[in-house]
C-alpha positions as CSV (number, residue, x, y, z in Angstrom):
1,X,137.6,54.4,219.3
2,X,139.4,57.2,221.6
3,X,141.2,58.0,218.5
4,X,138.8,58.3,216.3
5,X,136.4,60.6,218.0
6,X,139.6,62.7,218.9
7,X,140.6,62.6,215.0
8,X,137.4,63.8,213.9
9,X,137.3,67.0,216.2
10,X,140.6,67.6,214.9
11,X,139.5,67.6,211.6
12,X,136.3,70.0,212.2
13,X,139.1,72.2,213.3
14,X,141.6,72.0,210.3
15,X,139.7,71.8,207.9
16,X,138.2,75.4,207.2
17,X,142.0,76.8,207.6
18,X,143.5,74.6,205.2
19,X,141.0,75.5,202.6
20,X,141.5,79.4,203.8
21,X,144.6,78.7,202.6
22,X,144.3,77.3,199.1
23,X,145.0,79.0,195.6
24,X,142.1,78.8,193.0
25,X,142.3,77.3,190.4
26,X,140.7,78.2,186.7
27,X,138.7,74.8,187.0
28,X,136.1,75.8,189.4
29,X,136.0,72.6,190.8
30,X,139.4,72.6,192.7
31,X,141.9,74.4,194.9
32,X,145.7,74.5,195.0
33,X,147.4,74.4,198.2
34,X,151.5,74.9,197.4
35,X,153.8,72.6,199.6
36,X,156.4,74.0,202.0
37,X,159.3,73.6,199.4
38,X,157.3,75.5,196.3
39,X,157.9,72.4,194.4
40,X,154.0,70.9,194.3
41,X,150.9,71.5,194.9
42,X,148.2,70.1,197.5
43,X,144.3,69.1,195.6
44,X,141.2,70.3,197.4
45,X,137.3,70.3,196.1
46,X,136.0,73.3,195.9
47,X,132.0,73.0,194.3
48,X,130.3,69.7,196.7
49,X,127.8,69.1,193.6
50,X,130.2,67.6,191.2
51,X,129.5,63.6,190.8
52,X,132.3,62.9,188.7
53,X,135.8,64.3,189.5
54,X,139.0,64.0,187.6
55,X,141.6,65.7,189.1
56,X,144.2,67.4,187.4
57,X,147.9,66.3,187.1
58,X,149.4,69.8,186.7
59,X,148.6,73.1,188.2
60,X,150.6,76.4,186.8
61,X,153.1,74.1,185.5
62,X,153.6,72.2,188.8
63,X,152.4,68.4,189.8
64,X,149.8,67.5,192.0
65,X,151.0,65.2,194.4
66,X,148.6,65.1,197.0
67,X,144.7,65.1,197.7
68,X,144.7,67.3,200.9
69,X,142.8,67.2,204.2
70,X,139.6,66.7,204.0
71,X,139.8,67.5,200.5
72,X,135.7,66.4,199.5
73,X,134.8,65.8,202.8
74,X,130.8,65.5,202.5
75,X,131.0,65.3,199.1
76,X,127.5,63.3,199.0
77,X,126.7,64.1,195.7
78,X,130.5,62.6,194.4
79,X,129.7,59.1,192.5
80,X,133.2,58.9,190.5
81,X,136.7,59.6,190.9
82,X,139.8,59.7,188.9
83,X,142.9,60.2,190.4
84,X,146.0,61.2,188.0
85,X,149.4,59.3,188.8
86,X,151.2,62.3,189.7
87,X,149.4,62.4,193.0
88,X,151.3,60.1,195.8
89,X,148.9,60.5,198.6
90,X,145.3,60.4,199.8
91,X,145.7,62.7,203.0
92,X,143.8,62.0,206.4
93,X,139.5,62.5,205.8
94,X,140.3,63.0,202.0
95,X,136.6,61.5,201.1
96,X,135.1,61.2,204.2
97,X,131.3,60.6,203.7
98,X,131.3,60.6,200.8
99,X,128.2,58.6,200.8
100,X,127.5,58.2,196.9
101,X,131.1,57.3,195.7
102,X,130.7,54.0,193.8
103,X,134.2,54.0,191.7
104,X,137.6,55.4,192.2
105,X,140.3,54.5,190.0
106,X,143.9,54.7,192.0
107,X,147.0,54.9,190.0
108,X,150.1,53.1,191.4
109,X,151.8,56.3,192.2
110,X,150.0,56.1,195.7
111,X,151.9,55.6,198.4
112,X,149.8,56.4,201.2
113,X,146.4,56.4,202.4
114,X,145.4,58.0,205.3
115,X,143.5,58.1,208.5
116,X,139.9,57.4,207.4
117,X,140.4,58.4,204.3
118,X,137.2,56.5,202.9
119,X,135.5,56.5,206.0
120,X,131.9,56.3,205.3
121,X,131.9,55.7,201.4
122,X,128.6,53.8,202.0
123,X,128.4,53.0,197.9
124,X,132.0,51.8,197.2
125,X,131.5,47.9,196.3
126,X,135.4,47.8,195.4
127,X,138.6,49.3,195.4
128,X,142.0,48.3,193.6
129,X,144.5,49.2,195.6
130,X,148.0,50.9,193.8
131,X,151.0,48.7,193.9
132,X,152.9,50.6,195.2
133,X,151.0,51.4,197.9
134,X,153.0,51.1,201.6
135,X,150.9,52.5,204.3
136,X,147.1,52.7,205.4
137,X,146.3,54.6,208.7
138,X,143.7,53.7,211.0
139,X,140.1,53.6,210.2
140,X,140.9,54.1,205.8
141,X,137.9,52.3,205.1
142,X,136.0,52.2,208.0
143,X,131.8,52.3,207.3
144,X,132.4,51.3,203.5
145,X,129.7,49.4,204.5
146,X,128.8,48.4,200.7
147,X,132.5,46.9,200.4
148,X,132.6,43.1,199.0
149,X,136.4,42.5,198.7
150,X,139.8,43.7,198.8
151,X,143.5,42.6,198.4
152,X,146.7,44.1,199.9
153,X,149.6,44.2,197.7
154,X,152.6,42.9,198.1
155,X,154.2,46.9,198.5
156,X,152.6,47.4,201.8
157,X,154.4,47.6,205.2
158,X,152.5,49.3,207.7
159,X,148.7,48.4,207.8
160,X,147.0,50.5,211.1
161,X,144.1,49.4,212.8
162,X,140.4,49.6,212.2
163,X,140.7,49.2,209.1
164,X,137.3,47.8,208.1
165,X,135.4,48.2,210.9
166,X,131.7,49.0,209.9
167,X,132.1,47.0,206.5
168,X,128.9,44.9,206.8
169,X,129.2,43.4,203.6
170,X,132.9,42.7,203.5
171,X,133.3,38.8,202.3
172,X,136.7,38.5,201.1
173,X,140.2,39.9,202.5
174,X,143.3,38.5,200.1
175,X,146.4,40.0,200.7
176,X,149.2,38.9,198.2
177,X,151.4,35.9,198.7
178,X,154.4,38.3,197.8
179,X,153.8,40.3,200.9
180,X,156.6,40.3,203.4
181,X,155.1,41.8,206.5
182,X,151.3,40.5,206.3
183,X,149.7,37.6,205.4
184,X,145.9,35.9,204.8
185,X,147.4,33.1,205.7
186,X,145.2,29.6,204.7
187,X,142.7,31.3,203.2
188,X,141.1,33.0,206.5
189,X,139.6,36.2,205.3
190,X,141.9,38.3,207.1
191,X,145.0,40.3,207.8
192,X,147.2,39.2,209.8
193,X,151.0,40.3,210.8
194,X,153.6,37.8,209.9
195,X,156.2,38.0,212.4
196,X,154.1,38.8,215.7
197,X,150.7,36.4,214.3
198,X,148.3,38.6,215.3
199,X,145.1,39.4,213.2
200,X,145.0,42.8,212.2
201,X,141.5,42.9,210.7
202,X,138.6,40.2,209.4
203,X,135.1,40.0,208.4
204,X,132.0,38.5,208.5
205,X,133.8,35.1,206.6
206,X,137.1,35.0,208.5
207,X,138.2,32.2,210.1
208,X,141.1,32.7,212.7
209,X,144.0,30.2,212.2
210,X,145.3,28.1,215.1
211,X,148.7,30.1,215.1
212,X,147.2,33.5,215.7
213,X,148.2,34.9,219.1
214,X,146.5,38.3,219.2
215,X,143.5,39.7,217.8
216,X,144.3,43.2,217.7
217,X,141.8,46.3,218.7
218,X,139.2,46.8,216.4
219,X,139.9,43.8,214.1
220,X,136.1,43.0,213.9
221,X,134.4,46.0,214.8
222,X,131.1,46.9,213.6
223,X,130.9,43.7,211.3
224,X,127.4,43.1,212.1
225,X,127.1,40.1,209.7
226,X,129.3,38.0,211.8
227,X,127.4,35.3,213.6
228,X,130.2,32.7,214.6
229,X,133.7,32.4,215.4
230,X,136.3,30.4,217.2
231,X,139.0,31.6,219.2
232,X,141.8,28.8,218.7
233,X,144.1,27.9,222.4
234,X,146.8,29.8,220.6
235,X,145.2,33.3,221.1
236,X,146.7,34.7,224.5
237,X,145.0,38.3,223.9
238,X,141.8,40.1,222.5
239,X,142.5,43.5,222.2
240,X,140.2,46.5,223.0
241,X,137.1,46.7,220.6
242,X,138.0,43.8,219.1
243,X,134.4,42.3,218.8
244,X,132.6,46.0,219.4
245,X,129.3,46.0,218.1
246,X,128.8,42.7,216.4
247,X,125.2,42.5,217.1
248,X,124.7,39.1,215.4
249,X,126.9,37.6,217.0
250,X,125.5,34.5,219.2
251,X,128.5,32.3,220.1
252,X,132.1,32.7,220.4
253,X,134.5,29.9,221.7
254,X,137.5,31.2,223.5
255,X,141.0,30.1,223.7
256,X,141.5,28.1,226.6
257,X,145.1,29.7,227.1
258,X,143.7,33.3,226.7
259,X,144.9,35.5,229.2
260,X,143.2,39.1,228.8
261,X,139.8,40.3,227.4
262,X,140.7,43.9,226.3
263,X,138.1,47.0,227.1
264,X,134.8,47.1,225.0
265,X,136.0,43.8,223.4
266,X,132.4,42.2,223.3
267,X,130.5,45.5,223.7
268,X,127.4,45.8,222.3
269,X,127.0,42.6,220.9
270,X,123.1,42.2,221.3
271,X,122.5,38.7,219.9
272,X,125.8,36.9,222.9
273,X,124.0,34.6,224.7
274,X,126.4,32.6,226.4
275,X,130.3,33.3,227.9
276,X,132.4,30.6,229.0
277,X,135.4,31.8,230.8
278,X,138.6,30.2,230.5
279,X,141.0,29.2,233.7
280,X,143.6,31.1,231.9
281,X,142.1,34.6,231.9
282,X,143.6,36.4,234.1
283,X,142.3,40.2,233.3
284,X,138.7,41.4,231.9
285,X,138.9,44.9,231.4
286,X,136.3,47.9,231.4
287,X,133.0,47.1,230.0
288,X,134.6,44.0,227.8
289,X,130.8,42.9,227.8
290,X,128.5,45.8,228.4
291,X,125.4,45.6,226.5
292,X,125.2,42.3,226.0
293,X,121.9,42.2,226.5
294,X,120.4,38.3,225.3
295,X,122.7,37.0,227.9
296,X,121.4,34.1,229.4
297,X,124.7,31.9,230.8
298,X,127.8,33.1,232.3
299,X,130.5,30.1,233.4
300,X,133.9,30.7,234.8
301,X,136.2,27.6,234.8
302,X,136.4,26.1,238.2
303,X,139.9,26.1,237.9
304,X,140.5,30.1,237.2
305,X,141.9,31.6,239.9
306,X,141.3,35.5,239.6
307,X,137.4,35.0,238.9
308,X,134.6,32.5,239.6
309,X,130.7,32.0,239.0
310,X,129.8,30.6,242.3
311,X,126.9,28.7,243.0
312,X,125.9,28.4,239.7
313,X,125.4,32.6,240.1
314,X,125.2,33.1,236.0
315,X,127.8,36.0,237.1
316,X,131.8,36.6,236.9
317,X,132.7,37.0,240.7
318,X,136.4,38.7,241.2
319,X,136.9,35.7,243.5
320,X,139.8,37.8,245.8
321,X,137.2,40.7,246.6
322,X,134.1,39.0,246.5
323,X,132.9,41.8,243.6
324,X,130.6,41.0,240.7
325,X,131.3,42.4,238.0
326,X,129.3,40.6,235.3
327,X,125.7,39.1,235.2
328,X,123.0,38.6,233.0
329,X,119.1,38.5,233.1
330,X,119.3,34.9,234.6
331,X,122.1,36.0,237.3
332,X,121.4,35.4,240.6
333,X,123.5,37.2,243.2
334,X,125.3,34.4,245.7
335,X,125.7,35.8,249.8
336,X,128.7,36.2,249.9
337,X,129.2,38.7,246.8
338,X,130.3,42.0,248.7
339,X,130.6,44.4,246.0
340,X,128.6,45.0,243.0
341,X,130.8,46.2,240.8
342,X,130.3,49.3,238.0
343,X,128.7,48.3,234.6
344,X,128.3,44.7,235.8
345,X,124.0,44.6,235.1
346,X,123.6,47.3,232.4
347,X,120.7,46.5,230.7
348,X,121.3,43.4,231.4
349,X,117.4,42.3,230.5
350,X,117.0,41.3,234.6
351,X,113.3,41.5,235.8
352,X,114.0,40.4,239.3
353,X,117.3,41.6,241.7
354,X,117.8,40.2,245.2
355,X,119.9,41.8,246.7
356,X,122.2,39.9,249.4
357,X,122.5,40.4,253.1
358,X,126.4,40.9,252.6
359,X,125.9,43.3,250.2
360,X,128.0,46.6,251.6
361,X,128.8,48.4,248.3
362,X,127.1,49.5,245.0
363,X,128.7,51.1,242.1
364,X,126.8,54.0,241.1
365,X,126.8,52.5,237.1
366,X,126.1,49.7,238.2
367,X,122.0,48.7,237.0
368,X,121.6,51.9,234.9
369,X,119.4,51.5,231.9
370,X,118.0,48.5,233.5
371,X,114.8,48.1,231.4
372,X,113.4,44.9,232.1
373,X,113.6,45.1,235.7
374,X,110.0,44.6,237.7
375,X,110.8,43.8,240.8
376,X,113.8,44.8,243.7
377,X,114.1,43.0,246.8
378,X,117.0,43.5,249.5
379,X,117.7,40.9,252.1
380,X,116.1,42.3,255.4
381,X,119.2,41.7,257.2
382,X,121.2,43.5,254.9
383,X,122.9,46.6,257.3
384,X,123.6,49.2,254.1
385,X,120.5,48.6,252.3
386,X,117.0,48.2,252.1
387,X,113.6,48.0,250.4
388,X,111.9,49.5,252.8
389,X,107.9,49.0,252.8
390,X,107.8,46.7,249.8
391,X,108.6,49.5,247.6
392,X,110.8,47.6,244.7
393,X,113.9,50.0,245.1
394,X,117.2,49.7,246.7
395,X,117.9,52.4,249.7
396,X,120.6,53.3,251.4
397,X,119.9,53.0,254.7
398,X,121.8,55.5,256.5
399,X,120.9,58.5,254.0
400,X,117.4,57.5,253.1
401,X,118.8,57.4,249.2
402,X,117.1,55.5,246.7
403,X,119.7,54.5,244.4
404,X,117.9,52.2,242.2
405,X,114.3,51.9,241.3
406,X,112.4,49.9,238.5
407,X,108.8,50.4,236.5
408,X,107.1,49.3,240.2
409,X,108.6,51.6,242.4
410,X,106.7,53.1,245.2
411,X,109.2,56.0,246.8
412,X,108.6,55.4,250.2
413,X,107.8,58.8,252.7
414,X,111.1,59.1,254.2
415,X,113.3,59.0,251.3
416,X,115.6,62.3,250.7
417,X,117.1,62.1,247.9
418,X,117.0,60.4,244.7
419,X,120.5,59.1,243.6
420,X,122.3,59.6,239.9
421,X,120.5,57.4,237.4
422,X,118.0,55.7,240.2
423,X,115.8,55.3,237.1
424,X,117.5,56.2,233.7
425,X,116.5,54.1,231.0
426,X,113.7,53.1,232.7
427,X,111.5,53.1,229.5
428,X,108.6,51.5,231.0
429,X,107.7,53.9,234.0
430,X,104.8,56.0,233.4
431,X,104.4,58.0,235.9
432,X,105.8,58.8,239.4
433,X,104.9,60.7,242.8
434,X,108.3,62.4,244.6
435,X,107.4,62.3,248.2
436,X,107.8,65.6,250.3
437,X,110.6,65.2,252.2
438,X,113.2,64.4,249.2
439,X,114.9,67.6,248.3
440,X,117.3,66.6,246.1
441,X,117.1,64.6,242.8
442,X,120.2,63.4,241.4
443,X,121.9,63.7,237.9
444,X,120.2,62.0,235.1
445,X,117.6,60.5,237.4
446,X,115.1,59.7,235.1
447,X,117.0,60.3,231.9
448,X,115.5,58.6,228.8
449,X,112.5,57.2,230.8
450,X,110.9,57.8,227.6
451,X,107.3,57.1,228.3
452,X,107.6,58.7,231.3
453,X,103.9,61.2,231.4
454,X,103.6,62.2,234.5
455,X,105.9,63.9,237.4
456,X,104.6,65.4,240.7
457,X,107.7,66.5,242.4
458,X,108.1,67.3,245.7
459,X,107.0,70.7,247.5
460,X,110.9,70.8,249.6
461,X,112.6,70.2,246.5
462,X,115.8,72.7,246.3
463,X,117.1,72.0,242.6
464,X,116.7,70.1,239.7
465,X,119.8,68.5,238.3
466,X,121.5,68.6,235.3
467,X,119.4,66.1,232.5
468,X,117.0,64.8,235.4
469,X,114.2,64.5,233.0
470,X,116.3,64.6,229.8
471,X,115.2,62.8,226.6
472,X,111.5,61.9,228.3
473,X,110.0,62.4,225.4
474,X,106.6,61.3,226.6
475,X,106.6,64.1,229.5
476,X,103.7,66.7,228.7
477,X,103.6,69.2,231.5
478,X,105.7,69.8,234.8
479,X,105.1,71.9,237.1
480,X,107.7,73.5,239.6
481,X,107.4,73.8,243.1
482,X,108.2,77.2,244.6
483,X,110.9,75.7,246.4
484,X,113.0,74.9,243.3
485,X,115.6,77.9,243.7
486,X,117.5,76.0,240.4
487,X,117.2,74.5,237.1
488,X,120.5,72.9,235.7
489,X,121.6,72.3,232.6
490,X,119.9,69.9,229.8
491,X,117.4,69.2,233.2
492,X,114.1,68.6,230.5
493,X,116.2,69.2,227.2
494,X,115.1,67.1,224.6
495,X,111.3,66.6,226.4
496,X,110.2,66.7,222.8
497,X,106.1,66.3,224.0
498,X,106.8,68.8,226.8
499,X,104.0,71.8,225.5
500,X,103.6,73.2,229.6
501,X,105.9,74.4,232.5
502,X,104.2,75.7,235.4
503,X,106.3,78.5,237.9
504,X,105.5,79.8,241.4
505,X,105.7,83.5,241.8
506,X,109.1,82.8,242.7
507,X,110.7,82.1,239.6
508,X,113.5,79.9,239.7
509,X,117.6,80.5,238.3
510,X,117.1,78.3,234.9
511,X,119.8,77.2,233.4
512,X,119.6,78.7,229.4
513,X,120.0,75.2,228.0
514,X,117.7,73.7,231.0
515,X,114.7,73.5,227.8
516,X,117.2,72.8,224.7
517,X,115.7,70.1,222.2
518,X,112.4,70.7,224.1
519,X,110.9,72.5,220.6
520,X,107.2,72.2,221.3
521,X,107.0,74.3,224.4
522,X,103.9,76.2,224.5
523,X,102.9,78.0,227.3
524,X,104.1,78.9,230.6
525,X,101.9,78.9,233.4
526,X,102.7,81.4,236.2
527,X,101.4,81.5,239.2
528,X,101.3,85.3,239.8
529,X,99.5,88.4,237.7
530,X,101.2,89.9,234.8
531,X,102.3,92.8,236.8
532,X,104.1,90.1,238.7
533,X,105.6,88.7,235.7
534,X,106.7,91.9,235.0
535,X,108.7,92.6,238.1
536,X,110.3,89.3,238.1
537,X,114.0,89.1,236.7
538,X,113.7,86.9,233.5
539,X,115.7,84.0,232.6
540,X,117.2,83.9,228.7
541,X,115.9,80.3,229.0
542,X,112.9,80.7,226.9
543,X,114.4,83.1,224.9
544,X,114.5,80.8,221.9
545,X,110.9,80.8,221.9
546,X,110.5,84.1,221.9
547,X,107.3,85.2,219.6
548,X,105.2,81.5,220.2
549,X,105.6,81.4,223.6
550,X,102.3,82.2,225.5
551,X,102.4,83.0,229.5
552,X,99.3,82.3,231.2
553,X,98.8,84.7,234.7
554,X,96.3,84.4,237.4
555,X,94.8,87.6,235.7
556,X,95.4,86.7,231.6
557,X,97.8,85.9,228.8
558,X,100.9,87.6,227.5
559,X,103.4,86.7,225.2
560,X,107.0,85.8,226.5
561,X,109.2,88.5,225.0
C-alpha cells in the first residue's frame, strides 16, 4: 500500500516532464519520445478524447517499442486499443484510469507490463495476455474491477504483488500448466509461486491448497466479493494487506500452525465477525484487524503462549504485559489488563466501556472513532483515571484531561484540557458545553462529529487546534471567545454548514487554511464598530471569500475586502 501511494506521487511528478520532452508527431493523436541510444522511439497520447487508439509501428522511419509513462493516463474517454507488435513494453501508469477501456489487443512482442499499468480500467472484462510476456509489476491490474478472467502464460517469470487487488468481479485465475515458476495449482483460482508455495494473488473463487505456506501481501486485497475462505495448517504466514478491505467477508479459518498475522492483514473487513486465534501465532502486527467493526467473538487458544483472551474477555491480551490490544463490541476488559493498547477498540461498535481498576495506561488511538459508544465508566478505585461525577468520559486524574468521551458526555467543571481525538468520530453528539476552566483543546478533538450543531467553548480558552472541529459538517455557527489568541490549521475546514463566525474585538492569529472546505461562510460577526474593524490587522484567512463575505459591527455591515 506504502508503495503505491509513494508510486503515484512519483508519477504526478514525472509525468508533465516526460511529455515536455516528447517529439510531435503528424498524427495529432501521439508523441515521440527518442530512447537514449537514437535507435527507437517512446509512444505518448497527446489528444485525451480519442476512444479508439491504434498506435503506430513506425515513427520517422524508426520502431516504436514502448508505450511510455503515463502515456493516456486519464484517458476516460479511451474505449479501444490496438497495440502494434513492434512495441515490447507497457511502461509504469501507461492507462491508468482509464475508466472506459473495454478492449485492448496485446501483440506477443510484449515483454513487460508495468507498475499499475491498467490500474483502474474499470470497463476491461478481459485481457489476453502476449506469450511472450515475462514480467508484471506490482498493482498491473489493480481496480479493473469489471475483470472476469485471466491466464498467465507459460513465458512469465517474475509476477509482483497486488496484482488484482480491487478486481471485484474477478472469477477465474489460470495460469498455464507449461509455466515453470508459477502455478494455479488444483484448480484454486490463484497464483501461486512454485518453488517457495506461497499464493501470490486470488479472488473472490479461490480456494487455498493445503501445501501453501504463505499468502503474500496484498494477495486478496480489495476483493470485496469474497465471503469465505480457509486457511489450511500448512500456511505459517499472512502477509501485510493480505485480506485489506474484504468487506464481505464473514468467516475465515486459520491455520493452526500459523505463526504471524502481517500489518493491515484483516483491515477493514466490515462483515468479520468472529477471530479464533491459533496457539501457534506468535506475532500480530499493526492494525492486522482494525475496522473490523461486526466483531462479536474474539478467542485465543488456551494454549498460545504470547497472547490470551482471559476470562472469556472477547479481547486478545499480550499475556507478558498484561496489554489489550484487540476487542470488539462484546469485549469486556478483565482486572488485570494494564495497558490498553493503540488501535485495539477502533470503532469497534462498543456502547458500554468499563474501565478496570488496574488500568495505568491508555494509548492515545486507542477508542478513536468510537461511534457506538453510550456510556464510560472507570472503576472508582482506579489511581490514573476516573469518571468523575457520572460524566460518561475517561479522565486523567492527575491533569484533569478528558481523554475519551462518548454521545453522553457531561465535561465536568474542573476539566483542563480536552485530549487529541477525546471525541472524533463521534457522529452522534449534537451538541456540547466546554466548561470555563479548560484552556486547551486537543488535535482533532471533535473531528468528523458530523452532526455535531452546537459548540459553546470556553471563555479561558488559549487556542484552537489544528482540525478541532474539522469535517463537522453539521456545525452552523461558532463563536470565539476573546481569549482565543490562535486558530490552527484545518481547525473548522471542511464545516461545510458553517454560514457564521463570531470574533471579540480582539481578533485572533488565524491560520489561512483554519476555514478551507468551509465554502458556505457567510458573515462574520464582530464584536467591535467598523472603525474597529478597520484598525485591526486582518488575517488572509477569509480572503477566499473575498466579495460574499459580509461583516456584521456593533454599528452596521461591511463587506470583508
Amino acid at each position: 500500500m506504502k508503495k503505491k501511494i509513494s508510486f503515484i506521487f512519483l508519477l504526478l511528478f514525472s509525468f508533465s516532464f516526460l511529455l515536455f520532452a516528447c517529439n510531435k508527431n503528424e498524427n495529432s493523436d501521439f508523441n515521440f519520445r527518442i530512447s537514449k541510444d537514437n535507435d527507437f522511439y517512446v509512444v505518448y497520447g497527446n489528444n485525451d478524447l480519442i476512444e479508439e487508439c491504434v498506435i503506430p509501428k513506425m515513427h520517422k522511419n524508426l520502431p516504436v517499442k514502448a508505450i511510455g509513462f503515463g502515456a493516456f493516463i486519464n484517458y476516460i474517454n479511451l474505449k479501444s486499443v490496438t497495440i502494434p507488435d513492434s512495441i515490447e513494453k507497457i511502461d509504469n501508469s501507461s492507462f491508468y484510469n482509464c475508466t472506459s477501456l473495454e478492449n485492448v489487443i496485446i501483440p506477443d512482442s510484449i515483454k513487460t507490463i508495468g507498475k499499475m499499468a491498467f490500474n483502474n480500467c474499470s470497463s476491461l472484462k478481459e485481457i489476453n495476455l502476449s506469450n511472450q510476456l515475462t514480467k508484471i509489476d506490482y498493482f498491473a491490474f489493480s481496480n479493473c474491477s469489471s475483470l472476469t478472467k485471466i491466464t498467465i502464460p507459460n513465458s512469465v517469470t517474475e509476477i509482483s504483488v497486488g496484482l488484482f487487488t480491487g478486481c471485484d468481479s474477478l472469477e477465474s485465475i489460470v495460469v498455464d500448466e507449461n509455466n515453470k515458476v508459477y502455478d494455479s495449482r488444483e484448480n484454486s483460482n490463484a497464483i501461486i509461486e512454485t518453488s517457495s508455495n506461497t499464493l501470490i494473488s486470488g479472488c473472490k473463487n479461490s480456494i487455498i491448497p493445503n501445501n501453501i505456506t504463505k499468502i503474500e501481501e496484498n494477495a486478496f486485497q480489495d476483493c470485496k466479493n469474497l465471503k469465505n475462505i480457509t486457511v489450511p495448517n500448512s500456511v505459517k504466514e499472512i502477509g501485510d494487506y493480505a485480506f485489506f478491505g474484504c468487506s464481505s467477508l464473514e468467516n475465515i479459518d486459520l491455520s493452526n500452525d500459523i505463526a504471524k498475522i502481517g500489518s493491515y492483514t484483516f483491515k477493514d473487513c466490515s462483515s468479520l465477525k468472529k477471530i479464533e486465534i491459533p496457539a501457534s501465532v506468535v506475532s500480530i502486527e499493526r492494525e492486522a484487524f482494525l475496522g473490523c467493526k461486526s466483531l462479536e467473538g474474539i478467542v485465543v487458544d488456551k494454549n498460545n503462549g504470547i497472547y490470551d483472551s482471559r476470562e472469556n474477555s472477547n479481547a486478545i491480551i499480550e499475556t507478558n504485559t498484561d496489554t489489550l490490544i484487540l476487542g470488539c463490541k462484546n469485549t469486556i476488559i478483565p482486572n488485570t489488563v494494564k495497558t490498553i493498547g493503540s488501535e485495539s477498540l477502533v470503532d469497534s461498535s462498543l456502547k458500554e466501556l468499563i474501565i478496570p481498576a488496574s488500568v495505568i495506561s491508555i494509548s492515545s488511538f486507542a477508542f478513536y472513532y468510537s461511534n457506538s459508544l453510550e456510556s464510560i465508566i472507570v472503576d472508582k478505585n482506579n489511581e490514573v483515571y476516573d469518571s468523575r461525577e457520572n460524566s460518561n468520559a475517561i479522565i486523567e486524574t492527575a491533569t484533569n484531561s478528558l481523554i475519551l468521551g462518548c454521545k453522553n458526555t457531561v465535561i465536568p467543571n474542573d476539566v483542563e484540557k480536552i485530549d487529541y481525538l477525546a471525541f472524533a468520530g463521534c457522529k452522534t453528539i449534537e451538541s456540547i458545553t466546554i466548561p470555563n476552566n479548560v484552556t486547551e483543546i486537543g488535535i482533532s478533538a471533535f473531528q468528523e462529529c458530523k452532526n455535531l450543531k452546537n459548540v459553546v467553548l470556553p471563555n479561558g480558552l488559549i487556542s484552537i487546534a489544528r482540525s478541532t472541529f474539522a469535517f463537522c459538517e453539521s456545525l452552523e455557527s461558532i463563536e470565539i471567545p476573546a481569549s482565543v489568541n490562535y486558530i490552527r490549521l484545518f481547525a473548522f475546514s471542511d464545516c461545510s454548514a458553517l454560514k457564521n463566525v463570531t470574533l471579540s474585538k480582539k481578533i485572533p492569529e488565524i491560520d489561512r487554511a483554519a476555514f478551507s472546505g468551509s465554502t458556505n461562510l457567510e458573515t462574520i460577526t464582530y464584536l467591535g464598530t467598523k472603525e474597529e474593524w478597520s484598525k485591526e490587522e486582518k488575517t488572509d484567512a477569509f480572503e477566499r471569500f473575498i466579495g460574499t463575505l459580509k461583516i456584521k459591527c456593533t454599528d452596521g455591515e461591511i463587506n470583508y475586502k
